[in-house]
C-alpha positions in Angstrom: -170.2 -47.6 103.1 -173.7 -49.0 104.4 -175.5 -51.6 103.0 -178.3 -48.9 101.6 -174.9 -47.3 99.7 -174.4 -50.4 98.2 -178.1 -51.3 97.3 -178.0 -48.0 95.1 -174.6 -48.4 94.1 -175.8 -51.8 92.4 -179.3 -50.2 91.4 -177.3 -47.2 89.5 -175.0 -49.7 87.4 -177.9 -52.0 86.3 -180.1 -49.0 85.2 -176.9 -47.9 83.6 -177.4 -50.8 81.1 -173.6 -51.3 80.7 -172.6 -54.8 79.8 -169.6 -54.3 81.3 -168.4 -53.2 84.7 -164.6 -52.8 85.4 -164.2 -52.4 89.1 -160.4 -51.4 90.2 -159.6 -52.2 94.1 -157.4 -50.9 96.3 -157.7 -53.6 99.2 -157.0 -53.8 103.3 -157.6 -56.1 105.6 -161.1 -54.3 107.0 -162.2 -52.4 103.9 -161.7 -51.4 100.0 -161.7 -48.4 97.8 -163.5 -49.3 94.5 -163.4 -47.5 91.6 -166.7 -48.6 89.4 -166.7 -47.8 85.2 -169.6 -49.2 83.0 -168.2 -49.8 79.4 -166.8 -46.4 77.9 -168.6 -44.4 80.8 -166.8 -41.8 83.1 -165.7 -43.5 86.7 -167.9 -43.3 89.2 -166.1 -41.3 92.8 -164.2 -44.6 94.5 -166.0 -45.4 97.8 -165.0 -47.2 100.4 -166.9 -50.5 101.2 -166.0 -54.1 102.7 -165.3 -56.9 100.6 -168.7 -58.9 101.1 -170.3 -55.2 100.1 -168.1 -55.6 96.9 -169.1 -59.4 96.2 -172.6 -58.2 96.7 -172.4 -56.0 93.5 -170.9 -58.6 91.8 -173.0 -60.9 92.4 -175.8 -58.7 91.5 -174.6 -57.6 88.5 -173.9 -61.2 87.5 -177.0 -62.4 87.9 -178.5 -59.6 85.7 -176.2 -61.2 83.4 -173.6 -58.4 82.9 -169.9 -59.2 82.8 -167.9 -57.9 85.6 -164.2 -57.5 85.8 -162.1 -56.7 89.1 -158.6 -55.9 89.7 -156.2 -55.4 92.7 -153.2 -55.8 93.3 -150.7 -58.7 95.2 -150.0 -58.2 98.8 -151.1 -59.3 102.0 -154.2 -60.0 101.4 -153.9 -62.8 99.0 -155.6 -64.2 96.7 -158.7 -64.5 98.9 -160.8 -62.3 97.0 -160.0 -63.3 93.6 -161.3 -66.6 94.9 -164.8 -64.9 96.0 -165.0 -63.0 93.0 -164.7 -65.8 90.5 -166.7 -68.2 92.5 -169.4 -65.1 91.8 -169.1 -65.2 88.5 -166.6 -62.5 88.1 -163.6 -62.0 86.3 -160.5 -61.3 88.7 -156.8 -59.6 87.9 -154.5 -60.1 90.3 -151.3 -57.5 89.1 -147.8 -56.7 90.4 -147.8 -54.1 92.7 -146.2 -50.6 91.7 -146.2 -47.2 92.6 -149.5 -45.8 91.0 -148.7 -41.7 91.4 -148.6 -41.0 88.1 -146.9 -37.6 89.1 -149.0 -36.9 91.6 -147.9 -35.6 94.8 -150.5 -37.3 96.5 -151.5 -41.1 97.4 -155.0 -41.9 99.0 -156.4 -45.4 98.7 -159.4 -43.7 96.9 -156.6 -42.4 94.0 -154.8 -46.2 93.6 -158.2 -47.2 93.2 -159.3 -45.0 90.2 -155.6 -46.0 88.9 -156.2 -49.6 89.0 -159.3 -48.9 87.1 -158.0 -47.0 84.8 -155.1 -49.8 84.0 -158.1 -52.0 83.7 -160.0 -50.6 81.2 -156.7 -50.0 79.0 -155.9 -53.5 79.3 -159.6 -55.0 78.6 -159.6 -52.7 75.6 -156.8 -54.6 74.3 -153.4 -53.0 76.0 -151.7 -55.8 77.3 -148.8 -53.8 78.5 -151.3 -51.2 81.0 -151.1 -53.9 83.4 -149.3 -57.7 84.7 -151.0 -59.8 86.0 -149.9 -62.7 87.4 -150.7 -66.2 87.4 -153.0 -67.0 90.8 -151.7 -70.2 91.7 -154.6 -73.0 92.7 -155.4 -73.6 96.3 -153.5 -77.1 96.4 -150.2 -74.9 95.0 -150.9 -72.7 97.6 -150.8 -75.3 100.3 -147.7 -76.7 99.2 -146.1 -73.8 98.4 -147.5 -72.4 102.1 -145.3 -75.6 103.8 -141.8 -74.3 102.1 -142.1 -70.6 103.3 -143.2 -71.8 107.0 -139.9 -73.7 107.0 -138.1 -70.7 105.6 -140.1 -68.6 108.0 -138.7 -70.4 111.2 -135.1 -70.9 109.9 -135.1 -67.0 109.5 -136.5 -66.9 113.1 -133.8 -69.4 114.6 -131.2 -66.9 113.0 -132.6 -64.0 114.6 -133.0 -65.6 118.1 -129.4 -67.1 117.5 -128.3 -63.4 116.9 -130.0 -62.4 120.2 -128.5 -64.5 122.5 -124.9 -63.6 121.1 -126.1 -59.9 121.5 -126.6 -60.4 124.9 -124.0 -62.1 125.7 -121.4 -59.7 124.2 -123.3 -57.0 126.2 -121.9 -58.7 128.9 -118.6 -59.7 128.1 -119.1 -62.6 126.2 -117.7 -63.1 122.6 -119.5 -66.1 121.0 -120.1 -67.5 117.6 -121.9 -70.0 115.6 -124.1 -72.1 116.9 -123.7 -71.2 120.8 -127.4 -73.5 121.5 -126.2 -76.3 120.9 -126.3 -79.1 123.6 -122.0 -79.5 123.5 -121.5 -75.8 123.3 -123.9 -74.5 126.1 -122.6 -77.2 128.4 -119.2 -75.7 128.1 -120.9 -72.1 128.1 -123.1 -72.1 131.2 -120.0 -73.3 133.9 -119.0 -69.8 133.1 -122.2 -67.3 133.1 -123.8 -65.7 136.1 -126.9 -67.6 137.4 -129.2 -64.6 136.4 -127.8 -64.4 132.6 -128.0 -68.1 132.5 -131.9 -67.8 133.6 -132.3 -65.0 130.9 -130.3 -67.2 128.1 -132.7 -70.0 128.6 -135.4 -68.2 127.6 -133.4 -67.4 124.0 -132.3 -71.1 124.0 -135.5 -72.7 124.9 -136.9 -70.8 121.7 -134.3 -71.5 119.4 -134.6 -75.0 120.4 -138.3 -75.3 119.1 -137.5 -73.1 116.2 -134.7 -75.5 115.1 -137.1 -78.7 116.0 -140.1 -77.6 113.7 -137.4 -76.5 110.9 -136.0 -80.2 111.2 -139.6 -81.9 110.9 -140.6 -79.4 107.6 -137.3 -80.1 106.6 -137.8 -83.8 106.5 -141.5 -83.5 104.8 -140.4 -81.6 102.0 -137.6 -84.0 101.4 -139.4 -86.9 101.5 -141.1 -86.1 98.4 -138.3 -85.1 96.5 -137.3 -87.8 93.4 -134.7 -90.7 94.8 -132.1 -89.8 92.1 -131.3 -86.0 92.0 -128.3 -84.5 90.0 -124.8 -84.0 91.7 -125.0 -81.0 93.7 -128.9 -80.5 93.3 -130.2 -81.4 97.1 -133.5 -83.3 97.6 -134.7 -80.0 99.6 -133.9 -77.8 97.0 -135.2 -79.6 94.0 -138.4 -79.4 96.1 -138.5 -75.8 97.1 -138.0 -75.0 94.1 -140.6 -77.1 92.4 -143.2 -75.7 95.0 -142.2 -72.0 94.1 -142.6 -72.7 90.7 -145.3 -74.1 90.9 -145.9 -75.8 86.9 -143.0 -75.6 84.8 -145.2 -75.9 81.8 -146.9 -72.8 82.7 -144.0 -70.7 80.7 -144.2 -70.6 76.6 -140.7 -69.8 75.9 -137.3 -69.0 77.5 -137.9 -65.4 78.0 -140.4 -65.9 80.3 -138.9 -68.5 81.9 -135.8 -65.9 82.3 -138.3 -63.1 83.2 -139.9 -64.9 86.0 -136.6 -65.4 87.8 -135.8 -61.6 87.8 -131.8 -62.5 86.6 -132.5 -60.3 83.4 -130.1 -57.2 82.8 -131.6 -54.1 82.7 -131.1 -51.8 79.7 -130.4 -48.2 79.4 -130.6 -47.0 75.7 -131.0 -43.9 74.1 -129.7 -43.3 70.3 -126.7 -45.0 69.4 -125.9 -45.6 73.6 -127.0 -48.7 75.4 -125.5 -49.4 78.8 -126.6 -53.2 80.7 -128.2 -52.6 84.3 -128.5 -54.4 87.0 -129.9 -57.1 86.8 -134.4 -56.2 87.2 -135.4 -58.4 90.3 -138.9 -59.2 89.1 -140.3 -62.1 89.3 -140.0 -64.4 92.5 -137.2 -63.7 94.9 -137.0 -66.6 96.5 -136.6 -68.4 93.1 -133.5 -66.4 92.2 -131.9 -67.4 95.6 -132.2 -71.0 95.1 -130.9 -70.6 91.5 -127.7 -68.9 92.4 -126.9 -70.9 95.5 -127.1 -74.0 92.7 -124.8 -72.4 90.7 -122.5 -72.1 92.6 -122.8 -76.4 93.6 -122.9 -77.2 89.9 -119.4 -75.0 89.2 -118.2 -77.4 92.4 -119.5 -80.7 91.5 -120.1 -80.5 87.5 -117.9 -78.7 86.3 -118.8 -79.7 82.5 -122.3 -78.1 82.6 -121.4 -75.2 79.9 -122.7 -72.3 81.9 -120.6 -72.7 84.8 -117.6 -73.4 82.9 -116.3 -69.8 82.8 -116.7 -69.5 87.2 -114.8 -73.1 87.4 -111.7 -71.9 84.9 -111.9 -68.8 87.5 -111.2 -66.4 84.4 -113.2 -63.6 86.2 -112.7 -62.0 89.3 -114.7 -60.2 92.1 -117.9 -58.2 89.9 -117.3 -60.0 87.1 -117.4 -63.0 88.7 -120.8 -62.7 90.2 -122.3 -61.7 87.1 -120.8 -64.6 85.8 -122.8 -66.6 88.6 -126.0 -64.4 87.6 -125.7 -65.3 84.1 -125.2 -68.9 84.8 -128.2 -69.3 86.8 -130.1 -67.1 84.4 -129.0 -70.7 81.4 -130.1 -72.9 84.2 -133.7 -71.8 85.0 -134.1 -72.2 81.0 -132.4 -75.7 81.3 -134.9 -77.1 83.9 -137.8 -75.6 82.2 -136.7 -77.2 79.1 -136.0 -80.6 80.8 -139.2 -80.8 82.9 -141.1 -79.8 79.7 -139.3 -82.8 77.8 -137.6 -80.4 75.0 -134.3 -81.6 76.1 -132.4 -84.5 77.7 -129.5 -84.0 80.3 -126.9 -85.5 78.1 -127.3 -82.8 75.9 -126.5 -80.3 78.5 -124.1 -82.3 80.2 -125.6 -82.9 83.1 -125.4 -85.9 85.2 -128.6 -87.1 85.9 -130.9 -89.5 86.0 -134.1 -88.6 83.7 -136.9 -90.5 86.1 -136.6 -87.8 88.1 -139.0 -85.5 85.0 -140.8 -88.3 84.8 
């Protein structure tokens, strides 16, 4: 869309005299479809335009003093634009991503568009179940959060390059495990490779190496900042990736959301007098749910009077029924942080040994 498009694009909705313009997006990284409404008016065709186009409108239209309202949903982008769209004037939704057919057979970016639009208008009209949006974290969150999920990012790397040097070596004969890198293993290892596998493994090994090196120094950042008296079994890193994940503890009302958020809630299948529990739903953030259950399972180790874990340390369930055990627990121990962090509670009451500076 050219600039003259998007002169009368902004010309049409202010001689419209709508007070308010609802503008669903479905965004790229070099261009959007937006779908454009004016209060109870038909949508206008979505076009395709780029996103200082889009802030241009928005900026028109609030300086003519209409209220604007634009919605789009998480993914790569960010939360870039919900950025340039407040500091406009604008009001932004960022909402959970789904599959926006409908029944239709067909997906276009022009069609999610109209459908984010449509979710919009239902939910400024006073649905608040026609869309979710979430809660944009500030840009200081971000950062933080940003330094977490880089040292997650090269651990996951390390692993993979790890995994390709024990490829290659099995290719050739060579059955390693573990950590074959490392300075005492490869000094046994290389006595015994060819000089031309040993060139090619040094490649591998010279990445892992830096990988591994920038992992340690993340490592020791985020633990730095993490309280000097932690619970048994709660480590200083992941008290602090999960604090950074989370973000604000007090951003949550009540347990269910807490519970919600961590995406540990069963599923439910009822019709008439038959209800079956799912799985468990998987909303909310993943990364979150990991760090929960890999604490669970250190808390049914090292406190083994913290009630929720009590029923995986008498080992009464087996296999299945012993994960969901696990899934339950750390489903009680979101709540329980939420509820300590917010002050509701004190970790004698829940059994837990720790010291309470660190909510401080």
């Amino acid at each position: 869309m050219n600039n003259t498009n998007v002169t009368k694009l902004l010309g049409r909705l202010l001689e419209s005299k709508a007070e308010t313009i609802k503008l669903g997006c479905d965004i790229h990284a070099r261009e959007l479809a937006v779908s454009v409404q004016g209060d109870d008016a038909r949508p206008l065709r979505p076009q395709l335009m780029n996103a200082g186009q889009l802030l241009a409108v928005v900026r028109g239209l609030v300086q003519a003093g209409r209220a604007v309202h634009v919605c789009y949903e998480t993914g790569p982008c960010g939360y870039g634009l919900y950025d340039a769209v407040v500091a406009a004037g604008g009001h932004a939704y960022v909402i959970v991503a789904e599959a926006l057919g409908d029944g239709r057979q067909q997906k276009t970016d022009r069609l999610d568009a109209a459908a984010l639009c449509d979710k919009l208008d239902r939910y400024l009209r006073g649905n608040p179940k026609a869309m979710s949006p979430v809660r944009v974290p500030s840009v200081v969150e971000r950062q933080r959060r940003g330094v977490a999920r880089l040292r997650e990012q090269c651990k996951h790397s390390r692993h993979q390059w790890e995994a390709r040097g024990r490829s290659l070596l099995l290719f050739h004969g060579v059955h390693v495990t573990g950590r074959w890198w490392s300075r005492s293993r490869w000094l046994a290892l290389e006595p015994t490779l060819a000089p031309w596998l040993i060139e090619q493994l040094g490649v591998v090994r010279q990445t892992i190496l830096q990988l591994d090196e920038q992992e340690k120094v993340l490592r020791v950042k985020l633990e730095a900042e993490a309280p000097k008296a932690l619970p048994k079994a709660v480590g200083a890193l992941t008290w602090v990736l999960l604090l950074r994940e989370i973000c604000d503890w007090g951003r949550f009302k009540n347990r269910r959301q807490v519970s919600s958020y961590t995406g540990l809630c069963p599923g439910v299948h009822q019709s008439g007098m038959r209800r079956r529990d799912g799985s468990i739903n998987r909303y909310g953030n993943p990364r979150v749910r990991a760090l929960l259950i890999e604490l669970v399972w250190r808390l049914a180790r090292w406190q083994p009077d913290y009630p929720p874990v009590r029923a995986l340390v008498a080992g009464v369930a087996r296999g299945a029924a012993r994960r969901k055990c696990a899934v339950a627990a750390a489903r009680r121990l979101a709540v329980d942080l939420w509820r300590l962090a917010t002050g509701q509670t004190t970790p004698e009451k829940l059994r837990l040994i720790v010291t309470p500076q660190m909510f401080a």
